[in-house]
MITOR-903743 format. One record per residue (C-alpha): x, z, y. Coordinates in nm, 2 decimals, padded with zeros to 4 digits. Example, Ala and Ser with C-alpha at 12.3 -4.5 7.8 and 13.67 -1.06 7.14 Angstrom:
BEGIN
<doba x="01.23" z="00.78" y="-00.45"/>
<doba x="01.37" z="00.71" y="-00.11"/>
end
This chain:
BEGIN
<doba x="-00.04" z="00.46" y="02.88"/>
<doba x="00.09" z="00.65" y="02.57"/>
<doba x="00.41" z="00.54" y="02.41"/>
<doba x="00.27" z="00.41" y="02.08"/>
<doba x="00.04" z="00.17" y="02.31"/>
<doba x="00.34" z="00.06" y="02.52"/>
<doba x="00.48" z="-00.01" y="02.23"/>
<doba x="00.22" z="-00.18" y="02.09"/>
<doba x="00.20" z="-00.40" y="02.41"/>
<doba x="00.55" z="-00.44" y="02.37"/>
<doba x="00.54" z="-00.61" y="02.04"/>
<doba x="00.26" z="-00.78" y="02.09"/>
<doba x="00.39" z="-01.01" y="02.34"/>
<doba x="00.71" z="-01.03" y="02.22"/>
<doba x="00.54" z="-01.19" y="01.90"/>
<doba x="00.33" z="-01.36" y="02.09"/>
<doba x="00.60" z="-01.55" y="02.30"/>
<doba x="00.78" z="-01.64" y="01.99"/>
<doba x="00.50" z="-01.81" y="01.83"/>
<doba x="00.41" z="-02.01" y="02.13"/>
<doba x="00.77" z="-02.11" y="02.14"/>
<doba x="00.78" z="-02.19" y="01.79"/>
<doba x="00.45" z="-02.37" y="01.82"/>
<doba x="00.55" z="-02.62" y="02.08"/>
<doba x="00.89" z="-02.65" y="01.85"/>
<doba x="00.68" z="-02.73" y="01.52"/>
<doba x="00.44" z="-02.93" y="01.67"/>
<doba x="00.69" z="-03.19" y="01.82"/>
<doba x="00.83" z="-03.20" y="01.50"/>
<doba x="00.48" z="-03.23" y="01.33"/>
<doba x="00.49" z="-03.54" y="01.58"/>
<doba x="00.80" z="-03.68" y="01.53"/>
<doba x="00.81" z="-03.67" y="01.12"/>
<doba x="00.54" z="-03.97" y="01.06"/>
<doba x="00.28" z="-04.18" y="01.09"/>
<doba x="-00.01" z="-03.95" y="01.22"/>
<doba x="-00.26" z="-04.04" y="00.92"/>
<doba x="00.02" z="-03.91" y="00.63"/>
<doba x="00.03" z="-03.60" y="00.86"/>
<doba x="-00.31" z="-03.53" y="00.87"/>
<doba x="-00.30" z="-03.59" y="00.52"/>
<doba x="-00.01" z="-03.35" y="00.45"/>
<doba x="-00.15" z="-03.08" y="00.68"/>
<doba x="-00.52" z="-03.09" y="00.47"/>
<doba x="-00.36" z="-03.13" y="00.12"/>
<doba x="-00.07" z="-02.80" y="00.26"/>
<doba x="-00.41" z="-02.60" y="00.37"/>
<doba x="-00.59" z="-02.65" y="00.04"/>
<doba x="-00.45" z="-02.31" y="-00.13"/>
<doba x="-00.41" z="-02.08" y="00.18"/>
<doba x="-00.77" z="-02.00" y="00.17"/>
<doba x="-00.75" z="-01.86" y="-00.22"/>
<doba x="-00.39" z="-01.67" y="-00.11"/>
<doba x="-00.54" z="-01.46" y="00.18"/>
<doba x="-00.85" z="-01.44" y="-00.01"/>
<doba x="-00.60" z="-01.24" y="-00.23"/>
<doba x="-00.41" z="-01.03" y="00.01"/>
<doba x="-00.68" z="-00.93" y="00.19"/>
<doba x="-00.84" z="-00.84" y="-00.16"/>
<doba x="-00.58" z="-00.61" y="-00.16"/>
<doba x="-00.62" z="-00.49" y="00.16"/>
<doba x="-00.96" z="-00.37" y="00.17"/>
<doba x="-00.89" z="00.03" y="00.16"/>
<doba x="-00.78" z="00.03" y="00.50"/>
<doba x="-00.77" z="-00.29" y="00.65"/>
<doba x="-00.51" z="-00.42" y="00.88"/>
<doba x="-00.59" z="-00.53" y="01.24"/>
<doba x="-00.75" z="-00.88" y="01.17"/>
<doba x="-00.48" z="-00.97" y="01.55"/>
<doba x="-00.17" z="-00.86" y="01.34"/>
<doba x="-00.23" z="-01.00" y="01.02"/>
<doba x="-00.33" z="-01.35" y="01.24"/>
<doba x="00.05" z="-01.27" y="01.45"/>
<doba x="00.20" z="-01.25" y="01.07"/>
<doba x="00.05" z="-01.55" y="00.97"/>
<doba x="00.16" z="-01.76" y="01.33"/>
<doba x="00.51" z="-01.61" y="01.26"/>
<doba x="00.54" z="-01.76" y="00.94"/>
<doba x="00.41" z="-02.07" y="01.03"/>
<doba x="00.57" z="-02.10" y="01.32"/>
<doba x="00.87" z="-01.89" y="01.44"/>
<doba x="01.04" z="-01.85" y="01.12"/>
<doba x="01.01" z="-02.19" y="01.02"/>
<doba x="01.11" z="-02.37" y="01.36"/>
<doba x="01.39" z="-02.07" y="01.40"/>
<doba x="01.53" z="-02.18" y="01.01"/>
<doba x="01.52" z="-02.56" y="01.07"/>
<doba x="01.71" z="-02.49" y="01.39"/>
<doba x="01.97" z="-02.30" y="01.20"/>
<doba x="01.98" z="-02.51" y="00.92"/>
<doba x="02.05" z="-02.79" y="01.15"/>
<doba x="02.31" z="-02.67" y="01.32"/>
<doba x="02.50" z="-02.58" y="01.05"/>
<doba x="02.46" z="-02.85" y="00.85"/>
<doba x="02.62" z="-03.04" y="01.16"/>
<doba x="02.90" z="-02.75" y="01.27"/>
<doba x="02.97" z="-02.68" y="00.93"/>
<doba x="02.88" z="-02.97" y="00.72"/>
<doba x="02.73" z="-02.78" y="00.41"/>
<doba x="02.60" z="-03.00" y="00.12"/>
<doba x="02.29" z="-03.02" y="00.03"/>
<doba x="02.32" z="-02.80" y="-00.24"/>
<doba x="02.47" z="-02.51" y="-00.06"/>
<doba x="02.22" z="-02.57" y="00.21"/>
<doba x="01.91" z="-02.55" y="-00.06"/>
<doba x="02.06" z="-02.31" y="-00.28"/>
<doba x="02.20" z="-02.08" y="00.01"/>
<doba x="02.15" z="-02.15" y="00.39"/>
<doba x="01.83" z="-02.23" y="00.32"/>
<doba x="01.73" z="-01.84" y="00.14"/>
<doba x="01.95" z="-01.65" y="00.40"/>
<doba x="01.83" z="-01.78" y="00.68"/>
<doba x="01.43" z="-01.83" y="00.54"/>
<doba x="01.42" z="-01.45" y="00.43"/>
<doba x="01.60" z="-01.34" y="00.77"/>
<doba x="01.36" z="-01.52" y="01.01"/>
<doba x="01.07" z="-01.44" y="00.80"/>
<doba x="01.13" z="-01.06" y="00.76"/>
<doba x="01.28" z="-01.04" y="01.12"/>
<doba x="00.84" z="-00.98" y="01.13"/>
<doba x="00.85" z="-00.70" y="00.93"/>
<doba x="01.12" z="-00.53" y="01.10"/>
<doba x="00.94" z="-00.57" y="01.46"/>
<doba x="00.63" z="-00.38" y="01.28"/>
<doba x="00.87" z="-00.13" y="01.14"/>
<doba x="01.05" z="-00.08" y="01.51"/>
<doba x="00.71" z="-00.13" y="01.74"/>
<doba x="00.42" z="-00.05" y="01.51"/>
<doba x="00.53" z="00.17" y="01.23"/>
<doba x="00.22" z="00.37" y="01.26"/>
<doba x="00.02" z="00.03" y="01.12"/>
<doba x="00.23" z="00.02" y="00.76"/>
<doba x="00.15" z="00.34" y="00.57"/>
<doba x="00.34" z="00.24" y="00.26"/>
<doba x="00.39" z="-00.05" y="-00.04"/>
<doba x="00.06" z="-00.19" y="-00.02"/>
<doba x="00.12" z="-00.25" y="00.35"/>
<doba x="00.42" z="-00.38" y="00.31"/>
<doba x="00.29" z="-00.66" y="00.04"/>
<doba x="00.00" z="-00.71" y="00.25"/>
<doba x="00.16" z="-00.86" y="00.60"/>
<doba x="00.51" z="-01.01" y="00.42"/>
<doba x="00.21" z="-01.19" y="00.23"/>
<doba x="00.10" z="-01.31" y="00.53"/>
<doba x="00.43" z="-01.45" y="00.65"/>
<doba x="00.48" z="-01.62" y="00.38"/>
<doba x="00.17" z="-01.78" y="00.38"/>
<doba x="00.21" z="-01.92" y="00.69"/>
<doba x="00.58" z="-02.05" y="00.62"/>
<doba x="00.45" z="-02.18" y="00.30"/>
<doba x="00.17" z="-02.38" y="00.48"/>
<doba x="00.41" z="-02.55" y="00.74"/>
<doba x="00.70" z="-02.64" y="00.49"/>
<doba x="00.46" z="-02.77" y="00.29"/>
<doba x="00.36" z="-03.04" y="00.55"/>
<doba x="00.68" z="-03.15" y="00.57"/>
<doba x="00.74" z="-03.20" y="00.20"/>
<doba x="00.43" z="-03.36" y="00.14"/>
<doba x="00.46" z="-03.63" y="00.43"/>
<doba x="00.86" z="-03.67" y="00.33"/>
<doba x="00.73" z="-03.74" y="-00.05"/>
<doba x="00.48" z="-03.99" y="00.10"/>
<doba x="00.78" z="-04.16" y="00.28"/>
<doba x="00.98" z="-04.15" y="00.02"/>
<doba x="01.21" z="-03.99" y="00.23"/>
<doba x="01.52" z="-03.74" y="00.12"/>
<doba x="01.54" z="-03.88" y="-00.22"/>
<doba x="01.18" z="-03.75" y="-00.30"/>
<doba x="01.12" z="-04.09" y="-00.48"/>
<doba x="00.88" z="-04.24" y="-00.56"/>
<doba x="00.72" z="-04.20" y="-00.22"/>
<doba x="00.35" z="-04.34" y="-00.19"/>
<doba x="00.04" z="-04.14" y="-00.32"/>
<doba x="00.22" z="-04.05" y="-00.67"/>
<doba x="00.49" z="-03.91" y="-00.44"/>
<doba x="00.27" z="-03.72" y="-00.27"/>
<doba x="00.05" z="-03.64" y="-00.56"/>
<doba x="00.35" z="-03.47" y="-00.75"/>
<doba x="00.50" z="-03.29" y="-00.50"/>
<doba x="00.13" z="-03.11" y="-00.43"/>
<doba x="00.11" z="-03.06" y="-00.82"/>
<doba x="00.47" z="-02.84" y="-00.81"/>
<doba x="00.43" z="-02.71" y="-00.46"/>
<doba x="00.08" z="-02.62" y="-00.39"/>
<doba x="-00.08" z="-02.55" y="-00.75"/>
<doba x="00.22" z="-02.44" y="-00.95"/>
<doba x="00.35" z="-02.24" y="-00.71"/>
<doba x="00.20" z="-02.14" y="-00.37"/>
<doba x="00.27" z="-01.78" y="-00.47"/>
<doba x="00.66" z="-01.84" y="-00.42"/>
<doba x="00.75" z="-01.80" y="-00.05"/>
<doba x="00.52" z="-01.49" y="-00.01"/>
<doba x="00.65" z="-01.35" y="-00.33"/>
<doba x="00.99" z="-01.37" y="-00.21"/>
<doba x="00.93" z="-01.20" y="00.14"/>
<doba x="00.74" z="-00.92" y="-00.02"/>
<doba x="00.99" z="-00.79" y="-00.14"/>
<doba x="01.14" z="-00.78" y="00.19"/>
<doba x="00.75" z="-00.62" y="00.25"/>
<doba x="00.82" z="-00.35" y="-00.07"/>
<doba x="01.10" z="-00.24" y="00.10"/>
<doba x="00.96" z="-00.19" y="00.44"/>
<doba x="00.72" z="00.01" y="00.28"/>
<doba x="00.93" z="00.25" y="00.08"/>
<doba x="01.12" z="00.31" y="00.44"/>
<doba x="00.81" z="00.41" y="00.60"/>
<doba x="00.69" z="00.68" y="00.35"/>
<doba x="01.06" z="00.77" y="00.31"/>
<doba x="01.19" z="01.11" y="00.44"/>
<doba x="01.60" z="00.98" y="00.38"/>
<doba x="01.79" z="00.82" y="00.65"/>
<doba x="02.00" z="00.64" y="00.40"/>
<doba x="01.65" z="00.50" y="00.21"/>
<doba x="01.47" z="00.39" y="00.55"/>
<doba x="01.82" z="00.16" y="00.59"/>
<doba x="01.86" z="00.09" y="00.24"/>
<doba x="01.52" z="-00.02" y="00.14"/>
<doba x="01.48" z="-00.30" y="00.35"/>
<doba x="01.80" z="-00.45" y="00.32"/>
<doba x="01.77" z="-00.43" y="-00.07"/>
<doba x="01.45" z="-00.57" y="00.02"/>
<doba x="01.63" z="-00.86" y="00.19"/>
<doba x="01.88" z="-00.92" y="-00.05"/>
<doba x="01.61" z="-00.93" y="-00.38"/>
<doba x="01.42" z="-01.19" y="-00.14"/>
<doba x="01.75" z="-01.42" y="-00.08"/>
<doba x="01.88" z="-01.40" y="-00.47"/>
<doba x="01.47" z="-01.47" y="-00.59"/>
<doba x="01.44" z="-01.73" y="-00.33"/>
<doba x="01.76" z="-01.89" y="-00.39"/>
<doba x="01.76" z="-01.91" y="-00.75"/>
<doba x="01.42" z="-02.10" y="-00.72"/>
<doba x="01.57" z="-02.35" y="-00.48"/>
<doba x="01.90" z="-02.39" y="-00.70"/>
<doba x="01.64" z="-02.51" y="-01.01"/>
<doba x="01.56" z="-02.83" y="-00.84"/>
<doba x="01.91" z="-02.93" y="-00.79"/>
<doba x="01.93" z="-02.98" y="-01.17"/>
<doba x="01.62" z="-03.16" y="-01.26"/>
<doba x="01.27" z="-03.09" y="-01.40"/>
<doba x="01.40" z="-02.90" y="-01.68"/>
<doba x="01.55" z="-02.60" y="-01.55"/>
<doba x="01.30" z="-02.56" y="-01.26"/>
<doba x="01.03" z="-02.57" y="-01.57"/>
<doba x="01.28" z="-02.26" y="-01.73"/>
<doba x="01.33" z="-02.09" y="-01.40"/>
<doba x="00.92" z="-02.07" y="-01.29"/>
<doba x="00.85" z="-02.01" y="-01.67"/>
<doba x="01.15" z="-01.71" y="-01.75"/>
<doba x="01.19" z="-01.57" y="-01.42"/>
<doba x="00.92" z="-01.68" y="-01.15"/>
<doba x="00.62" z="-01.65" y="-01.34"/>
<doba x="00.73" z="-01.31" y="-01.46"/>
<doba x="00.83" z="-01.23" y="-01.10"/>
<doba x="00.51" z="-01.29" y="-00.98"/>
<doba x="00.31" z="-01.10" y="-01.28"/>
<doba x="00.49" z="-00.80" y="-01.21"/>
<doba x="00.40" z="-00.79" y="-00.84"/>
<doba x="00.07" z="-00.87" y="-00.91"/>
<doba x="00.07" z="-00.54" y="-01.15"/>
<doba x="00.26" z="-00.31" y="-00.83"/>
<doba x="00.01" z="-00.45" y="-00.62"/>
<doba x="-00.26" z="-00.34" y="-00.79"/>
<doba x="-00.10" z="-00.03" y="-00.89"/>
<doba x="-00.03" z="00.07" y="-00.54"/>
<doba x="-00.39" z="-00.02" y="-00.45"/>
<doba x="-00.54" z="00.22" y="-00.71"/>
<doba x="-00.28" z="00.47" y="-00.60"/>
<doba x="-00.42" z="00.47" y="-00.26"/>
<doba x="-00.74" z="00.58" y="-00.38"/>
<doba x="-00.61" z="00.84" y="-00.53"/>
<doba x="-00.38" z="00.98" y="-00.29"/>
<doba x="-00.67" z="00.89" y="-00.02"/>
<doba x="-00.86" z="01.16" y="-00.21"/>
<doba x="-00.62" z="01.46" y="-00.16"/>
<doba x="-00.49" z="01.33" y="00.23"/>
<doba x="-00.88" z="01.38" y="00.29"/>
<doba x="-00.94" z="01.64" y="00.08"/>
<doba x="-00.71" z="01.87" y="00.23"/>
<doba x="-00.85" z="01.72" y="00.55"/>
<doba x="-01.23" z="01.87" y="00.49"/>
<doba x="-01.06" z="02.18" y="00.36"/>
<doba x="-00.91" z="02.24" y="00.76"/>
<doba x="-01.29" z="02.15" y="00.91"/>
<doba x="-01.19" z="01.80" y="01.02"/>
<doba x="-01.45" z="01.66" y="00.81"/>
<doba x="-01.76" z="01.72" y="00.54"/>
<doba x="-01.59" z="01.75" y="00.21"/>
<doba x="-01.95" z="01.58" y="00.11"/>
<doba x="-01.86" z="01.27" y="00.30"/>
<doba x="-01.54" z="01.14" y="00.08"/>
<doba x="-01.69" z="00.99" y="-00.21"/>
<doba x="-01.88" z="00.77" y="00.03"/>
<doba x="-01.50" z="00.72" y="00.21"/>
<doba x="-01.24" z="00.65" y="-00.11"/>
<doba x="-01.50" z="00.45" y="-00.32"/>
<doba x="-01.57" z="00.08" y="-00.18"/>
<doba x="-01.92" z="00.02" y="-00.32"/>
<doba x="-02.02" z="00.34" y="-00.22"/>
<doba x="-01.92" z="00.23" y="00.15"/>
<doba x="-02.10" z="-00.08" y="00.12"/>
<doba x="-02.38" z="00.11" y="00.03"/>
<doba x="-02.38" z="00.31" y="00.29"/>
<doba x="-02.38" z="00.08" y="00.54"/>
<doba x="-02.62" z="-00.15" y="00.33"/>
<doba x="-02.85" z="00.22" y="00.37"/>
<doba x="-02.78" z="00.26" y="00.73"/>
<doba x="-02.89" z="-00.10" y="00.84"/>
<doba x="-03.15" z="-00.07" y="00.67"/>
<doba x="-03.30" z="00.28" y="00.82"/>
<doba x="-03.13" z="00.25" y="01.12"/>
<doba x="-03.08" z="-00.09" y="01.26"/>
<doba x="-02.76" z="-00.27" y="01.30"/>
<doba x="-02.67" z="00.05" y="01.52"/>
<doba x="-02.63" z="00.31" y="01.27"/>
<doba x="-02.45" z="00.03" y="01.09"/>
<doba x="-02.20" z="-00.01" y="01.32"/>
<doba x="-02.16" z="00.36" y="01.31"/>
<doba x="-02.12" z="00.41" y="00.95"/>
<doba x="-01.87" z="00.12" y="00.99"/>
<doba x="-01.66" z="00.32" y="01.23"/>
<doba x="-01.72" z="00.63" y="01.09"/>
<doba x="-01.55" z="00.49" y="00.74"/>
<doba x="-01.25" z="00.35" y="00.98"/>
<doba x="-01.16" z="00.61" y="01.15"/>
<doba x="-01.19" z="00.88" y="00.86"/>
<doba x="-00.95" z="00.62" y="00.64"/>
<doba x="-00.74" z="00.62" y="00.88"/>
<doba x="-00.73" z="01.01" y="00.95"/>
<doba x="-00.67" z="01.02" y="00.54"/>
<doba x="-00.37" z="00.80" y="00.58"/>
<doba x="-00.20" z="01.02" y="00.87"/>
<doba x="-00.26" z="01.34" y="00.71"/>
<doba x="-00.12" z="01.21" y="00.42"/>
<doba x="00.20" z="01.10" y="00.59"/>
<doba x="00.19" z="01.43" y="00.79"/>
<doba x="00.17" z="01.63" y="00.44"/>
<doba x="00.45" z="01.44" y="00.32"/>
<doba x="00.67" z="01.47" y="00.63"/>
<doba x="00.73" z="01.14" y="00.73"/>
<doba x="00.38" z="01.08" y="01.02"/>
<doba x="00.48" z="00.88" y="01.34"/>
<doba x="00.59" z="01.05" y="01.65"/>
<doba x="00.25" z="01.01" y="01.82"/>
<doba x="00.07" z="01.14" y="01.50"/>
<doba x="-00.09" z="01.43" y="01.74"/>
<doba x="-00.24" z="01.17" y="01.94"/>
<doba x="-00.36" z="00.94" y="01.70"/>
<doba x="-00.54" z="01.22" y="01.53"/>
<doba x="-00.72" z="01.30" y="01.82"/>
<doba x="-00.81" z="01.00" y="01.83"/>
<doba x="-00.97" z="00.97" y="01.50"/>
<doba x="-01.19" z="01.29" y="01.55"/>
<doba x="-01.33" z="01.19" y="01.84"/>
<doba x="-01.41" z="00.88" y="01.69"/>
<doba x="-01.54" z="01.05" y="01.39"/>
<doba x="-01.75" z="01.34" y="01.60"/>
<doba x="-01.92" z="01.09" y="01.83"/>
<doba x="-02.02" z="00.85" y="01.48"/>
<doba x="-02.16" z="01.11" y="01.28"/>
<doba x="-02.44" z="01.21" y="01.41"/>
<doba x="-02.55" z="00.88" y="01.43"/>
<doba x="-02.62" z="00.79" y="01.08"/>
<doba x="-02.69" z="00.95" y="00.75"/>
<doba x="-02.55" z="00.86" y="00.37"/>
<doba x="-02.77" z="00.81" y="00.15"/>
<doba x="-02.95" z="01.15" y="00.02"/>
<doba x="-02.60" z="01.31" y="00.08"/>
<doba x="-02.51" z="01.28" y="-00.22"/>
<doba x="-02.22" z="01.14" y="-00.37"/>
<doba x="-02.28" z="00.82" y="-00.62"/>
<doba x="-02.21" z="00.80" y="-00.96"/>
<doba x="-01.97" z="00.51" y="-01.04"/>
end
């Protein structure tokens, strides 16, 4: 077994221990908070936008998509670890240290959020740095933690504002009702946008060729996510009004502008997909005639679209892996051009060839010729 695949193995239990401790831990909470029937409740009415958010993220993901099993571990660590490892936390220094509510909200609450949330990102970074090749990445899983965190705190809101319980008066279904309205239509963008900057900064580490940037970068990362994430907690202490002039001035903005790098670094791959495979085909590790069916997405779906249907669901599959495995070669070249491929990038390459050599032959684009957009 190579090292990156022991190291894969590594992570992957690791992970996977965690969020079956953090499961049992959420779910006798889940148990504990209510009456089953408001929990139900709370857990449909919490799932209601996750669907349109990973819709979105993996939108963003489509130029070379993550393994579905990470992006699934992401969303289990959110949901799970980082929430039932921050309520733990929380707890015990609320009791050790008797923090008021407002320093809890406004500051325990952030620190310890971001931490346990981007403690995900870090693992990847440590065990599976070879899966993140840059921003987009980086957006791409923190969005995924957040998701999940986002999905479980949201339960518990919604069944306290049904109980009435912490102040969240008036309880009932209008208690319910509002909190929905502010948590899960007005902003269900907020815990992921905080963690992705933790994400941005994970990203800028990878593709960084500076000692001082692959530390820096995160930890900024960490810091914007605390300040962001804190700030939007410290609204609600001072009523409706200045949570309406924080999500209006500085959260909506926030979120606008990621939206723009997001998209920006999507384009960007596209581009720089080009040249990593470009420069590939010029060293004989591919058909230069094959890329515009590789960096454009309808032109992929067309060729697998062509492939079904004069080859079967065989040379389908093939074009499929064909299109994986030369993305993925773009990506490592480009990181080997730029100085900054993984350790194993020798291995991983061959990898990818013999992938690509033994899906080739199998298939054929249409007419061989490159589409015009």
């Amino acid at each position: 077994m190579g090292p990156h695949r022991r190291e894969g193995v590594a992570f992957t239990v690791v992970v996977t221990v965690a969020v079956g401790l953090g499961a049992v831990a959420v779910l006798l909470l889940l148990a504990l908070s209510g009456a089953p029937s408001i929990t139900l409740l709370a857990t449909v009415l919490a799932a209601l936008p996750v669907g349109p958010a990973l819709a979105a993220y993996l939108w963003l993901d489509r130029y070379e998509p993550e393994p579905r099993s990470l992006l699934l571990l992401g969303l289990l660590w959110g949901a799970c670890v980082a929430t039932a490892a921050a309520l733990v936390v929380q707890g015990l220094g609320g009791f050790l240290v008797g923090f008021t509510s407002t320093v809890s909200l406004a500051v325990v609450a952030p620190v310890t959020e971001e931490a346990f949330k981007g403690l995900f990102l870090l693992l990847l970074l440590w065990w599976r740095r070879a899966e993140v090749d840059g921003i987009l990445d980086g957006i791409v899983y923190a969005g995924m933690v957040g998701i999940g965190f986002a999905f479980f705190e949201n339960i518990l809101y919604l069944a306290a504002a049904y109980d009435g319980a912490d102040g969240m008066a008036p309880g009932g279904i209008a208690g319910i009702t509002s909190t929905f309205v502010v948590r899960c239509l007005f902003s269900p963008f907020a815990h992921p946008l905080f963690t992705t900057f933790i994400g941005i900064g994970v990203g800028i580490a990878v593709t960084s060729r500076s000692t001082g940037v692959r530390v820096a970068a995160p930890l900024v990362g960490y810091l914007c996510a605390v300040v962001s994430h804190g700030i939007w907690n410290a609204s609600t202490v001072f009523g409706f009004g200045s949570f309406v002039v924080v999500y209006l001035v500085l959260m909506a903005p926030a979120f606008a502008g990621m939206i723009t790098l997001a998209i920006w670094a999507r384009n960007r791959e596209r581009e720089m997909l080009t040249a990593a495979l470009q420069d590939a085909a010029a060293r004989g590790l591919l058909p230069a005639t094959d890329i515009g069916w590789l960096v454009d997405l309808g032109a992929r779906r067309l060729a697998r679209e062509h492939a079904r249907a004069y080859g079967g669901e065989a040379a389908g599959r093939a074009v499929r892996d064909y299109q994986q495995a030369a993305v993925e070669l773009g990506y490592l070249h480009h990181r080997l051009l730029r100085g900054t491929a993984p350790t194993d990038w020798q291995a991983r390459g061959q990898e990818f060839l013999a992938r690509i050599q033994a899906s080739r032959p199998r298939f054929a684009f249409p007419g061989q010729v490159v589409p015009q957009r």
